[in-house]
C-alpha positions in Angstrom: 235.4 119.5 84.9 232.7 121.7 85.7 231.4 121.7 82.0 231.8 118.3 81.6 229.3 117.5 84.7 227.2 120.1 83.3 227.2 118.6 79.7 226.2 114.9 81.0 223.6 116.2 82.6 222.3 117.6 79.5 223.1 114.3 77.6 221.1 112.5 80.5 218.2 113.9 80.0 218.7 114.3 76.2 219.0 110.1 76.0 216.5 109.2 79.5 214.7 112.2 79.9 211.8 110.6 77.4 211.7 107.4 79.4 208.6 109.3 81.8 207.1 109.9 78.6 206.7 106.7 77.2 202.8 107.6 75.8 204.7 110.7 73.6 204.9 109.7 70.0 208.5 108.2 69.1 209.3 111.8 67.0 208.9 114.0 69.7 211.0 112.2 72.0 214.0 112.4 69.5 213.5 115.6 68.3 213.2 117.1 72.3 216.4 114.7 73.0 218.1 116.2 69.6 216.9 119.7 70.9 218.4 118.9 73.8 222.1 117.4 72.8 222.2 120.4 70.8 223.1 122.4 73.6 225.4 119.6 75.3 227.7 120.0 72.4 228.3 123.8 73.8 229.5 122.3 76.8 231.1 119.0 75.8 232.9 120.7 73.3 234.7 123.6 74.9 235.0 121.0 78.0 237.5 118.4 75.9 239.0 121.6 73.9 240.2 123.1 77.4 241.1 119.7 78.6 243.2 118.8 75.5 244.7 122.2 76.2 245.2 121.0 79.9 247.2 118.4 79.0 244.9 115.3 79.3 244.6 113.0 76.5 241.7 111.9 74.6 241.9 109.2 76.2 241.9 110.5 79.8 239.2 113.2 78.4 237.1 110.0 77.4 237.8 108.2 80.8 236.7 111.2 83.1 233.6 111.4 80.6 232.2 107.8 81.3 232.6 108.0 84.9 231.2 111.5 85.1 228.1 110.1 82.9 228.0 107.4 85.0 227.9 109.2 88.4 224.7 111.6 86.9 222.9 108.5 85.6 222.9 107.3 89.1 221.8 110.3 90.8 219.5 110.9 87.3 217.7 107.3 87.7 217.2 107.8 91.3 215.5 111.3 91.4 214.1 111.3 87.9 212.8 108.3 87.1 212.6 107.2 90.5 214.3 103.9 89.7 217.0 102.7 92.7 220.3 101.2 91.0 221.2 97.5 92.2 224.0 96.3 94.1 225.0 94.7 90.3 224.6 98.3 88.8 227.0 99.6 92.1 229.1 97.0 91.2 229.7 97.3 87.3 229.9 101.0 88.1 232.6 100.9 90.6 234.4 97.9 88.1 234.2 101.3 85.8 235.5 103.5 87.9 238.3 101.1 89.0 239.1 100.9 84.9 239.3 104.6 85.3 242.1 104.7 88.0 244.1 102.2 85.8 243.7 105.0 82.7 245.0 107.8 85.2 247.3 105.8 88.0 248.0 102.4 86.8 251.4 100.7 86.8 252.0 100.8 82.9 252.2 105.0 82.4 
């Protein structure tokens, strides 16, 4: 799980990071954010390998990937780029994150 945080925070700033940077020419911001993802895929990676090996499925692996994404964005938009999330934001999140309890505890396993 650990790699996994660490990886979407990597991803974060890979695909947002740029967005404080808007007067940077387009092609630096995607080769820093390629520069970036490059070393994501060292964590990602070895995170869903040891997973799978775990016992979760991909789907599961996927699941725990969205709501770990989102759970950095938030913290990432509100110290990074100083942006505050909505109470619509909070609540398609946590619509998320109820999807993700369905994946892992819902009634048709």
């Amino acid at each position: 799980m650990l790699l996994l945080v660490a990886s979407n925070v990597f991803m974060t700033f890979a695909w947002y990071g740029h967005l404080k940077f808007k007067s940077s020419p387009l092609w630096i911001a995607v080769m820093a954010s390629w520069a970036i993802a490059f070393f994501e895929y060292w964590l990602a990676v070895p995170a869903n390998r040891i997973g799978s090996g775990a016992g979760y499925s991909g789907a599961e692996l996927k699941t725990m990937q969205e709501v770990i994404t989102l759970s950095v964005f938030v913290l990432f938009s509100i110290f990074y780029l100083g942006e505050k999330p909505t109470l619509n934001h909070l609540l398609g999140f946590g619509l998320i994150a109820l999807g993700a309890a369905v994946v892992f505890r819902g009634p048709f396993r």
